[in-house]
MIMIFI-819767 format. One record per atom (N, C-alpha, C): residue number from 1; residue in three letters; x, y, z; atom name. Coordinates in Angstrom, 1 decimal, padded with zeros to 4 digits. Layout:
N
<NUM Ala <X Y Z> CA>
...
This chain:
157
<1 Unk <017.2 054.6 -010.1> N>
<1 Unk <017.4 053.5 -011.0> CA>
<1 Unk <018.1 052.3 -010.3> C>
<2 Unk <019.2 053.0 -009.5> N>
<2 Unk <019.6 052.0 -008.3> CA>
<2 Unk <018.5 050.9 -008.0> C>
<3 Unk <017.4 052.0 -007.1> N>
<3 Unk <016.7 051.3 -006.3> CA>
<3 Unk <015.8 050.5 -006.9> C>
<4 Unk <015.7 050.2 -008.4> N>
<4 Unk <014.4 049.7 -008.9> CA>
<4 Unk <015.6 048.7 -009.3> C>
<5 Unk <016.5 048.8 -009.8> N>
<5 Unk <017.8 047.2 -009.7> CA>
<5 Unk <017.6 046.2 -008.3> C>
<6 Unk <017.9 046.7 -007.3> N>
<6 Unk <017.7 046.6 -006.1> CA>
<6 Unk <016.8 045.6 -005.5> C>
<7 Unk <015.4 046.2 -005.9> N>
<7 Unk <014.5 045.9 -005.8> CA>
<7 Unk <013.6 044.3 -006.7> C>
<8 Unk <014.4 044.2 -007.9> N>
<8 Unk <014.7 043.1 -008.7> CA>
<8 Unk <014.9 042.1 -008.2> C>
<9 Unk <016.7 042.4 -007.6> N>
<9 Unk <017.3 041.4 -007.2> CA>
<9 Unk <016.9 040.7 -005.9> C>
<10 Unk <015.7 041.9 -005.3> N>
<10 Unk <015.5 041.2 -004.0> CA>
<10 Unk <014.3 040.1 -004.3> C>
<11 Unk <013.4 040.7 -005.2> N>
<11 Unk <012.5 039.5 -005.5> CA>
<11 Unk <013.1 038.1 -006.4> C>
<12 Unk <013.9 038.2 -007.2> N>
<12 Unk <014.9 037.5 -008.1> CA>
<12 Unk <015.3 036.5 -006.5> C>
<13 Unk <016.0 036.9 -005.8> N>
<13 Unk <016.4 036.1 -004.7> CA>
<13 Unk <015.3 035.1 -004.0> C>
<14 Unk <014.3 036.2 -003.8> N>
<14 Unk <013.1 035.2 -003.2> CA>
<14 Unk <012.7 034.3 -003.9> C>
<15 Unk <012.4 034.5 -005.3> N>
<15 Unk <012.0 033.4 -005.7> CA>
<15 Unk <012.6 032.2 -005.9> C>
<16 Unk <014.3 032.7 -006.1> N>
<16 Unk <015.4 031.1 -006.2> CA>
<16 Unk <015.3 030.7 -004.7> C>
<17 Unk <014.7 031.1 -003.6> N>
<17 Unk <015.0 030.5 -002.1> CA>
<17 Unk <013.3 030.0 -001.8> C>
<18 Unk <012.6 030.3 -002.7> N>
<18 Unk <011.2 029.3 -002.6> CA>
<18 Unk <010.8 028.4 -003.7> C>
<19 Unk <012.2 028.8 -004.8> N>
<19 Unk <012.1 027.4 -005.6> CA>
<19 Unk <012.9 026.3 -005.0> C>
<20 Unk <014.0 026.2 -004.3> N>
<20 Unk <014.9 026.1 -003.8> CA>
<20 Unk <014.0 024.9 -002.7> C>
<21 Unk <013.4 025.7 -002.0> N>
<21 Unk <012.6 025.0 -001.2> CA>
<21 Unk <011.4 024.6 -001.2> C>
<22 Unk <011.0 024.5 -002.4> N>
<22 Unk <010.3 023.4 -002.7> CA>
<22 Unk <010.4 022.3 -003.7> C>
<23 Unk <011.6 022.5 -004.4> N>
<23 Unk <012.8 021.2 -004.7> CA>
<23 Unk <012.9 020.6 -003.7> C>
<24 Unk <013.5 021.0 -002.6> N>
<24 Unk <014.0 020.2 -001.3> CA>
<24 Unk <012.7 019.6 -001.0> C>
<25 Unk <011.1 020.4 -000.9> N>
<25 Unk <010.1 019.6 -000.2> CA>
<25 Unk <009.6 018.5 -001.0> C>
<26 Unk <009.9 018.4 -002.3> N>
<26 Unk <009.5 017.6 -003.0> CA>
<26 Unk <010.6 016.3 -003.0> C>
<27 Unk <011.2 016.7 -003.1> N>
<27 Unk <012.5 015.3 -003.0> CA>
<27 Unk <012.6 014.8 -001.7> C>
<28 Unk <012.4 015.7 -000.6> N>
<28 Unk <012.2 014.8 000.6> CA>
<28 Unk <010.7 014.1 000.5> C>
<29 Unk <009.4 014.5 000.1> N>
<29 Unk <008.7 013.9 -000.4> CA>
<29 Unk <008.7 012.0 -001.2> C>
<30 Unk <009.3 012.1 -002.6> N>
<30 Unk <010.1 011.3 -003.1> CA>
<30 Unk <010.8 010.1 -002.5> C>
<31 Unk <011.9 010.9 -001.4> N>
<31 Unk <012.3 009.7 -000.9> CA>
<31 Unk <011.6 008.7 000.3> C>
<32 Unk <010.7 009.7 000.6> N>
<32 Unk <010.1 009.4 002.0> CA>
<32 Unk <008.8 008.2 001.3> C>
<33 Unk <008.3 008.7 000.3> N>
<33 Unk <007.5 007.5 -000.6> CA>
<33 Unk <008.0 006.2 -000.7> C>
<34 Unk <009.8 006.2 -001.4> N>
<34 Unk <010.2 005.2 -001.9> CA>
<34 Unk <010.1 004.3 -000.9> C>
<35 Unk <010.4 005.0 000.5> N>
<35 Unk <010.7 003.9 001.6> CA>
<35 Unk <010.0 003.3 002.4> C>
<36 Unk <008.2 003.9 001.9> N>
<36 Unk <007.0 003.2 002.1> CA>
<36 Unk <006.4 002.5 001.4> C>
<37 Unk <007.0 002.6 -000.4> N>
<37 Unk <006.5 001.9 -001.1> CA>
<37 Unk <007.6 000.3 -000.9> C>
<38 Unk <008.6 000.1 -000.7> N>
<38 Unk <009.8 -000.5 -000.4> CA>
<38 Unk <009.0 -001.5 000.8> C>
<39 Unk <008.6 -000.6 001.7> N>
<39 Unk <007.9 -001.4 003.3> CA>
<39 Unk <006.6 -002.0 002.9> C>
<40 Unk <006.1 -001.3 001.6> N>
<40 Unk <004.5 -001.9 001.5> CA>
<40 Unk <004.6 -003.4 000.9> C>
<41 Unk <005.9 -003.2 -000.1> N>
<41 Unk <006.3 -004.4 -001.4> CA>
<41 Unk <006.7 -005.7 000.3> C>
<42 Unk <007.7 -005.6 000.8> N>
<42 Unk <008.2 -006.3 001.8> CA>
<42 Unk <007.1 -007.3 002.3> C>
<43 Unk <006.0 -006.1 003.1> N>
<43 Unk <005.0 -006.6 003.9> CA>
<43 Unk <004.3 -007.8 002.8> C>
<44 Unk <003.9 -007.2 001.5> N>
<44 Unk <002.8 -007.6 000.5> CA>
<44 Unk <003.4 -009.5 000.6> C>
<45 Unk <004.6 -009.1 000.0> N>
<45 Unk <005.5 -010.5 -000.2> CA>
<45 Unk <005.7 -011.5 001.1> C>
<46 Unk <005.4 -011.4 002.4> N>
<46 Unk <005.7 -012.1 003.6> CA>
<46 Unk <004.0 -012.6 004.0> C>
<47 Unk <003.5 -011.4 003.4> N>
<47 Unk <001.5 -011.9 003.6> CA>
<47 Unk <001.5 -013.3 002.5> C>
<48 Unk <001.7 -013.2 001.2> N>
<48 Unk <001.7 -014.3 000.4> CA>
<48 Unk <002.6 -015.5 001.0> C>
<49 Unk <003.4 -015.0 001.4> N>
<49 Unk <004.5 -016.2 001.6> CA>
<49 Unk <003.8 -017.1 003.1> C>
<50 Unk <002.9 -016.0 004.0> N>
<50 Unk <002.3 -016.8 004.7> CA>
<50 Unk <001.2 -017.8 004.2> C>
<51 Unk <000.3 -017.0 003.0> N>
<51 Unk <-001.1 -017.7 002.5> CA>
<51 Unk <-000.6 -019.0 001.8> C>
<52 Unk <000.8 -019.0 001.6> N>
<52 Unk <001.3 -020.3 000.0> CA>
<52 Unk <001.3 -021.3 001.4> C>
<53 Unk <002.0 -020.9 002.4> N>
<53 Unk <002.0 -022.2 003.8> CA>
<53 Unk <000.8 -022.2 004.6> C>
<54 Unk <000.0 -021.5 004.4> N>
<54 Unk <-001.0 -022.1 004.8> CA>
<54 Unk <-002.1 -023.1 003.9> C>
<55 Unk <-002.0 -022.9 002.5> N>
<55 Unk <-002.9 -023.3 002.0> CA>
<55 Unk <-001.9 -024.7 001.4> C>
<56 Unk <-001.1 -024.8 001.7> N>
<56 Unk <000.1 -026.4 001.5> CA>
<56 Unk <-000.5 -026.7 002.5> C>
<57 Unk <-000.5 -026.1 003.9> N>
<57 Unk <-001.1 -026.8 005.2> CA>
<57 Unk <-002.5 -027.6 004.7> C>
<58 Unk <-003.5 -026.8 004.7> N>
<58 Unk <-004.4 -027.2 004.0> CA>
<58 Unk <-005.0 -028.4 003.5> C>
<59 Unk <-004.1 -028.2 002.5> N>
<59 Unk <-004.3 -029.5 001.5> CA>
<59 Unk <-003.3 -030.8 001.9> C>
<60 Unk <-002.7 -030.5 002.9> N>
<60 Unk <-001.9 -031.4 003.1> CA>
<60 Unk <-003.0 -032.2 004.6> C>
<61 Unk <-003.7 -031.5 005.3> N>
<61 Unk <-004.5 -031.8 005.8> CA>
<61 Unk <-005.9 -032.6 005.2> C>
<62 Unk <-006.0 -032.2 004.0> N>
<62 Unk <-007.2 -033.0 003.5> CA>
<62 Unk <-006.4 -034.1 002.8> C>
<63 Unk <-005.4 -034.0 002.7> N>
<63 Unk <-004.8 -035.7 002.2> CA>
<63 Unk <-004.8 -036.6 003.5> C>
<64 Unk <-004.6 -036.2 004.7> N>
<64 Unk <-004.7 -036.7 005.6> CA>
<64 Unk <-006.3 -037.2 005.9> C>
<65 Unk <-007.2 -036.5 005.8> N>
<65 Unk <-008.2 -036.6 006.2> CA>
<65 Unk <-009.0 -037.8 005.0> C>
<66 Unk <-008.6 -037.8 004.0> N>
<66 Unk <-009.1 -038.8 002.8> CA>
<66 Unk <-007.8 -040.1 002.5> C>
<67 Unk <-007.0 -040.3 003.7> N>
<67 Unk <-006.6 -041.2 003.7> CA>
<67 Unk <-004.9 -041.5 003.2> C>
<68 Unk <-004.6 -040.8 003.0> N>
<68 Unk <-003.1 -040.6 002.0> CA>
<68 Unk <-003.2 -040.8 000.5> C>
<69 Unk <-003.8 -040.4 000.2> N>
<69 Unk <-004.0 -040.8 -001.5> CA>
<69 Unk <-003.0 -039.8 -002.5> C>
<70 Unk <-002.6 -040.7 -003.6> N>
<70 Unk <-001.6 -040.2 -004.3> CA>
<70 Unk <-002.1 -039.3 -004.4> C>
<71 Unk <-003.2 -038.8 -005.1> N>
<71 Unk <-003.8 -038.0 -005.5> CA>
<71 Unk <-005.2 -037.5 -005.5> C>
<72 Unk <-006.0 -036.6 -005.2> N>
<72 Unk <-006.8 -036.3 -004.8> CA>
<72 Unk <-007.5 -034.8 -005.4> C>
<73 Unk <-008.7 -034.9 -005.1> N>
<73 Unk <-009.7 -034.0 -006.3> CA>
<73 Unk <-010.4 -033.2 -005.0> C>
<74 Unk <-010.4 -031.7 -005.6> N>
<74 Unk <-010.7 -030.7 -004.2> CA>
<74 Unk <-010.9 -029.7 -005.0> C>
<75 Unk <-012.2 -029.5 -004.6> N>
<75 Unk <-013.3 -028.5 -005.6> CA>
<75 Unk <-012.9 -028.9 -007.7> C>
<76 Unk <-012.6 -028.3 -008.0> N>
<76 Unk <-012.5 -028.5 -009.8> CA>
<76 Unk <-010.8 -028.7 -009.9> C>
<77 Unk <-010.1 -028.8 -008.8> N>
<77 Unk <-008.5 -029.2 -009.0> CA>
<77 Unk <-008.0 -030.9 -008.8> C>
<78 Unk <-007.4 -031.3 -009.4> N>
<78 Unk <-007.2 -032.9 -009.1> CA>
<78 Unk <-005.2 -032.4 -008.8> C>
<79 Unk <-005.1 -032.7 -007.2> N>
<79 Unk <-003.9 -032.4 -006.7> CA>
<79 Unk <-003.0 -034.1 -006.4> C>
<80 Unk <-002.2 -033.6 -006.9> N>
<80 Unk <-000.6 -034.7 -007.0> CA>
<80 Unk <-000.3 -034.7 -005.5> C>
<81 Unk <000.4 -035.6 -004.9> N>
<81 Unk <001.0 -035.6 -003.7> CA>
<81 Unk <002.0 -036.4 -003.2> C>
<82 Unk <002.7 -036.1 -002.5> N>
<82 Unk <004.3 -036.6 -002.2> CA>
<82 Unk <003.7 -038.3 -001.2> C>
<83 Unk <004.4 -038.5 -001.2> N>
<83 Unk <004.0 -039.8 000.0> CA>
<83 Unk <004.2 -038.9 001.2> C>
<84 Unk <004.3 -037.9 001.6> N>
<84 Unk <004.6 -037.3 002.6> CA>
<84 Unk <003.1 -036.0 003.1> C>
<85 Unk <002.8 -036.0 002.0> N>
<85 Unk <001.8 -035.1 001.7> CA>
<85 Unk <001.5 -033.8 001.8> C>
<86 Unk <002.9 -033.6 000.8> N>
<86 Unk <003.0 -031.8 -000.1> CA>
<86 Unk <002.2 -032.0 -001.1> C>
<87 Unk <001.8 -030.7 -001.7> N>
<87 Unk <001.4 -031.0 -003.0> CA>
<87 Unk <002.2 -030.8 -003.7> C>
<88 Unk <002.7 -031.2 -004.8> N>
<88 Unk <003.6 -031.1 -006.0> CA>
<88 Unk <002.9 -030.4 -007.1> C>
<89 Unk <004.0 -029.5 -007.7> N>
<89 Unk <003.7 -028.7 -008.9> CA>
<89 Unk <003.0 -029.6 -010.2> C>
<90 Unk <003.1 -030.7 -010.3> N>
<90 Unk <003.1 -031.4 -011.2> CA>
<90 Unk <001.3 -031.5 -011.6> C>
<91 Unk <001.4 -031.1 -013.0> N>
<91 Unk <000.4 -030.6 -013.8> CA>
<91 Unk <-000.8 -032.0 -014.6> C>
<92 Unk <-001.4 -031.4 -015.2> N>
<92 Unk <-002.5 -032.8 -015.1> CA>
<92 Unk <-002.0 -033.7 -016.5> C>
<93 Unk <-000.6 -033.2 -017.2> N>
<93 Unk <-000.1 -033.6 -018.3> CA>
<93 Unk <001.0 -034.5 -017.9> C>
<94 Unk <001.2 -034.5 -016.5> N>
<94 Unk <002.3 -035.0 -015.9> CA>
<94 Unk <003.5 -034.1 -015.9> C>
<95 Unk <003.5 -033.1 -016.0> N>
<95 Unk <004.5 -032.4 -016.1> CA>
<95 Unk <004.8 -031.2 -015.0> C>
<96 Unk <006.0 -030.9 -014.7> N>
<96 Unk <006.5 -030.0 -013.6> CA>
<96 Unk <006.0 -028.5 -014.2> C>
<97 Unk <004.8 -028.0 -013.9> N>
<97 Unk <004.2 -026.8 -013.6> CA>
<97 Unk <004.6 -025.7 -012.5> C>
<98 Unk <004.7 -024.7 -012.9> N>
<98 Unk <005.2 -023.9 -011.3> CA>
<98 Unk <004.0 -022.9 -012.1> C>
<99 Unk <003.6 -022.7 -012.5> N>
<99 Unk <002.4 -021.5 -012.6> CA>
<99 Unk <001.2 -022.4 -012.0> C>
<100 Unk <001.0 -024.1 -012.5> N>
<100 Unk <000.6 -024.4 -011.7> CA>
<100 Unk <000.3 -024.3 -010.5> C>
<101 Unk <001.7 -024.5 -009.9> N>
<101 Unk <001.6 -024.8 -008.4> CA>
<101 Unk <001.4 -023.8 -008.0> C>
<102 Unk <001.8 -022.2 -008.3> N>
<102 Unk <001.3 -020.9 -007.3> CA>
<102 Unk <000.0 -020.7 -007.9> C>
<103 Unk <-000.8 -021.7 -008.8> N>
<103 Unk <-002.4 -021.2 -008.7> CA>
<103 Unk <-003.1 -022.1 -007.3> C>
<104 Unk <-002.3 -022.9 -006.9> N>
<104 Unk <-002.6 -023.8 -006.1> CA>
<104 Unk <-002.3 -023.2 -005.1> C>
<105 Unk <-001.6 -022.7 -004.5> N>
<105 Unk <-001.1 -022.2 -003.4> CA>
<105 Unk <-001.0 -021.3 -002.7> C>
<106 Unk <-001.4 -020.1 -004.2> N>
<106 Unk <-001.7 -018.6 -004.0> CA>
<106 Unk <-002.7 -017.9 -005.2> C>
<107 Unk <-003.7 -018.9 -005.0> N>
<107 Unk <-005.1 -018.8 -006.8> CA>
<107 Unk <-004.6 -017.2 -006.9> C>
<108 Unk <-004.6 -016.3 -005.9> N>
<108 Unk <-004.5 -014.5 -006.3> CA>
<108 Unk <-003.4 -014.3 -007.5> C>
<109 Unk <-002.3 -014.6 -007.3> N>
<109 Unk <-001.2 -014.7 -008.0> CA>
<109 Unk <-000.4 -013.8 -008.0> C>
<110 Unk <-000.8 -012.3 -007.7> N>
<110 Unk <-000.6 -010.9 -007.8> CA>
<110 Unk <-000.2 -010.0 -006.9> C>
<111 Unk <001.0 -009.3 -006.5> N>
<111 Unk <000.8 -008.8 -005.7> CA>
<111 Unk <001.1 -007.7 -005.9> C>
<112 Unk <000.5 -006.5 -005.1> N>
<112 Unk <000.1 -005.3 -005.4> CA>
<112 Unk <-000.1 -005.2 -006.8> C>
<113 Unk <-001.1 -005.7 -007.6> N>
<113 Unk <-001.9 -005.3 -008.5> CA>
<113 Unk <-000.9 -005.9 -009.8> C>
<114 Unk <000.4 -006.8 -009.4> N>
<114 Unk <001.3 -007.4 -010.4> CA>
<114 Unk <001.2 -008.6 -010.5> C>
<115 Unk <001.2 -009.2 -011.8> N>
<115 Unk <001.6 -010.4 -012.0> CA>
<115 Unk <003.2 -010.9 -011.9> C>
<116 Unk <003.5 -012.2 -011.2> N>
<116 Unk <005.2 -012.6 -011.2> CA>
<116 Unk <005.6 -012.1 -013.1> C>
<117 Unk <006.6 -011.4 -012.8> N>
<117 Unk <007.1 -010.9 -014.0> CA>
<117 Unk <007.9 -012.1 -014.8> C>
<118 Unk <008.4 -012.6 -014.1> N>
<118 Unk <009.5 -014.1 -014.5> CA>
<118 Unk <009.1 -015.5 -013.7> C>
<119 Unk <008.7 -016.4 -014.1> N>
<119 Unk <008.7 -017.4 -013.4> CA>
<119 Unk <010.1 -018.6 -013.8> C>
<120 Unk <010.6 -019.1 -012.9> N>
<120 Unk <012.0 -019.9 -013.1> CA>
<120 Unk <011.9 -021.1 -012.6> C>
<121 Unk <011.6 -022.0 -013.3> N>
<121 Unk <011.3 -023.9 -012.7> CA>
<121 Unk <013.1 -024.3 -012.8> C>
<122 Unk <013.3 -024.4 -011.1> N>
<122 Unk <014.5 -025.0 -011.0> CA>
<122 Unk <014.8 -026.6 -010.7> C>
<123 Unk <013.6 -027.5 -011.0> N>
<123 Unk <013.2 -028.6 -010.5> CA>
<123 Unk <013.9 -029.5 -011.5> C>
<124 Unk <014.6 -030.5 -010.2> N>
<124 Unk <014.8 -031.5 -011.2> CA>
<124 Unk <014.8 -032.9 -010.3> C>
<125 Unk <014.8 -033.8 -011.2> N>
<125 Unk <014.3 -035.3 -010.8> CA>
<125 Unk <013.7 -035.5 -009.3> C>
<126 Unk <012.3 -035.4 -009.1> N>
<126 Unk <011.8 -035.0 -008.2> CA>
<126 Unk <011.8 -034.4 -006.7> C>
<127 Unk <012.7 -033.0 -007.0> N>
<127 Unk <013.2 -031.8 -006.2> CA>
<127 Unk <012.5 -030.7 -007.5> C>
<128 Unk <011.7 -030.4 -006.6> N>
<128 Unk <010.8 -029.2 -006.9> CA>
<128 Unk <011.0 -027.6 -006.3> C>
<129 Unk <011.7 -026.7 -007.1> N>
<129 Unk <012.1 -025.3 -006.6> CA>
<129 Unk <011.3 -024.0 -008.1> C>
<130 Unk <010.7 -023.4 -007.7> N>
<130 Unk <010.3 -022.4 -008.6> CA>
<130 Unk <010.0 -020.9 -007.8> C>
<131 Unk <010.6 -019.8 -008.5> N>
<131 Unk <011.1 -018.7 -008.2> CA>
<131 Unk <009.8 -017.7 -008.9> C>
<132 Unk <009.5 -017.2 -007.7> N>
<132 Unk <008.4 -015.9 -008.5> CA>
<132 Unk <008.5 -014.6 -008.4> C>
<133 Unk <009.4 -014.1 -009.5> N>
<133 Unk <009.9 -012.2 -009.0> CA>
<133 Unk <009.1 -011.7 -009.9> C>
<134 Unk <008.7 -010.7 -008.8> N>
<134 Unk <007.9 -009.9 -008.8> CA>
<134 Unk <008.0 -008.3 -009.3> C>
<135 Unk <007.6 -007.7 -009.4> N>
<135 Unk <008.6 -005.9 -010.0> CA>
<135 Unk <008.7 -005.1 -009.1> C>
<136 Unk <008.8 -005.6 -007.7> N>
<136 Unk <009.1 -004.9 -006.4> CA>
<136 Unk <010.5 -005.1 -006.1> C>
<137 Unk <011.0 -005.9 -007.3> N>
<137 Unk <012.5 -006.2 -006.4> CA>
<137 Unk <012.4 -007.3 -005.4> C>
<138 Unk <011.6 -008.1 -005.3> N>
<138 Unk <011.7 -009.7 -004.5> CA>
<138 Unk <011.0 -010.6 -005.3> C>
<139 Unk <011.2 -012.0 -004.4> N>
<139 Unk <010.7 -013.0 -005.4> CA>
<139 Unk <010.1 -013.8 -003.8> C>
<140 Unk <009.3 -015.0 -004.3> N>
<140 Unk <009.1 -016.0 -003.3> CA>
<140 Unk <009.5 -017.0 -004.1> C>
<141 Unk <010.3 -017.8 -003.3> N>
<141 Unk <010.5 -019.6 -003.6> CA>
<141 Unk <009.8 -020.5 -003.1> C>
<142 Unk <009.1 -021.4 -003.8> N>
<142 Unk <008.7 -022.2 -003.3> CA>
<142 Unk <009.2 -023.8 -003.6> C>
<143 Unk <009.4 -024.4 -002.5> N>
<143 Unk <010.3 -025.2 -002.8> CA>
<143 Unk <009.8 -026.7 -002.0> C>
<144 Unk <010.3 -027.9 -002.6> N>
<144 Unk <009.4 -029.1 -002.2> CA>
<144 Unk <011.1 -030.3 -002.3> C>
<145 Unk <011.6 -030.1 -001.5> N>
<145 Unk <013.3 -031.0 -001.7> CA>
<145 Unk <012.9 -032.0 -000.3> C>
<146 Unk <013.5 -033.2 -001.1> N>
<146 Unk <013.6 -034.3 000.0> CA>
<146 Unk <012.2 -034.3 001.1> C>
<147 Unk <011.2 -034.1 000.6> N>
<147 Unk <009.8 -033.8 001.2> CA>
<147 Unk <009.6 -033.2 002.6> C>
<148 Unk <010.4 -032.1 001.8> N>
<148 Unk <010.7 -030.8 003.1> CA>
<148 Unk <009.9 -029.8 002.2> C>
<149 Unk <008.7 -029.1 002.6> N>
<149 Unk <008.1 -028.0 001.6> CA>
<149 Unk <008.6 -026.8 002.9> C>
<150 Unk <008.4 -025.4 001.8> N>
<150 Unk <008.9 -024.5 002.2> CA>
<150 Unk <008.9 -023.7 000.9> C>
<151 Unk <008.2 -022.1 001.9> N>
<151 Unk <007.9 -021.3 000.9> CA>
<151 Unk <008.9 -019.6 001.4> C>
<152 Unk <009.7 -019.0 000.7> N>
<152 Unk <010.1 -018.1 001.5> CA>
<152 Unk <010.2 -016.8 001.0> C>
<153 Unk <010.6 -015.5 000.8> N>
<153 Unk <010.4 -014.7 000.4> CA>
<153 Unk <011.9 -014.1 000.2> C>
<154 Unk <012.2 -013.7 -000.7> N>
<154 Unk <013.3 -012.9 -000.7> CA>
<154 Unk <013.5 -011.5 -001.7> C>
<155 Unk <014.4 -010.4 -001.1> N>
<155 Unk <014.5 -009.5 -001.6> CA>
<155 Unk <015.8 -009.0 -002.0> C>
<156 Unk <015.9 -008.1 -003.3> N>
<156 Unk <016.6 -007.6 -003.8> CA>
<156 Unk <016.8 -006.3 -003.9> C>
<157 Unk <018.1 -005.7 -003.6> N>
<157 Unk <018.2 -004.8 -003.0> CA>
<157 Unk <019.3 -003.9 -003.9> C>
């Protein structure tokens, strides 16, 4: 009767040392995810933050090429422009747009399959800043002060 107690305890054991360890495989799992999905979100936000300066480039190129004009019409968009020639957020109502301007500057809008959860217009009397966070924990700025444009990415941690 011993031996069949015995015999219990020894499989009783095995089983808490291969539950045991596969808690442990799974949580190292877990973390080993977060810190790819963390590197995927990073990369995702630095790719946009390149496409928003290049496609300012862009359009700041075809203002050049049509002359300097306040404003100008490019495909089905009619784009506002600085004397310097950024495009400005500013919407066909005359009004400071920042959903606007990241359709302008990034039409996808989305990254990894999200839309900006919060958008935040920090603009005022023509200094243009608007914040797009995202549910990765970062945001991009894009920002249009003293006709210095600049788009940048930041993360929260």
């Amino acid at each position: 009767m011993q031996l069949k107690a015995s015999g219990d305890n020894v499989q009783k054991s095995r089983l808490v040392i291969w539950l045991l360890l596969l808690t442990f495989l799974v949580m190292s799992f877990l973390f080993a995810w977060q810190a790819v999905e963390q590197q995927a979100s990073k990369s995702a936000l630095q790719l946009a933050n390149q496409r928003i300066n290049e496609r300012a480039s862009y359009y700041k190129q075809q203002w050049l090429l049509a002359k300097q004009p306040t404003s100008l019409k490019i495909g089905s968009q009619r784009l506002n422009y600085t004397n310097t020639g950024w495009v400005t957020p500013v919407n066909h109502q005359s009004q400071v747009d920042c959903q606007h301007w990241l359709e302008l500057l990034y039409p996808e809008t989305e990254l990894l399959g999200s839309q900006p959860l919060e958008i935040t217009n920090e603009s005022i009397v023509g200094h243009y800043r608007c914040l797009y966070h995202y549910n990765h924990n970062g945001f991009i700025a894009i920002s249009l002060i003293d006709n210095h444009f600049s788009a940048k990415v930041g993360l929260l941690i």
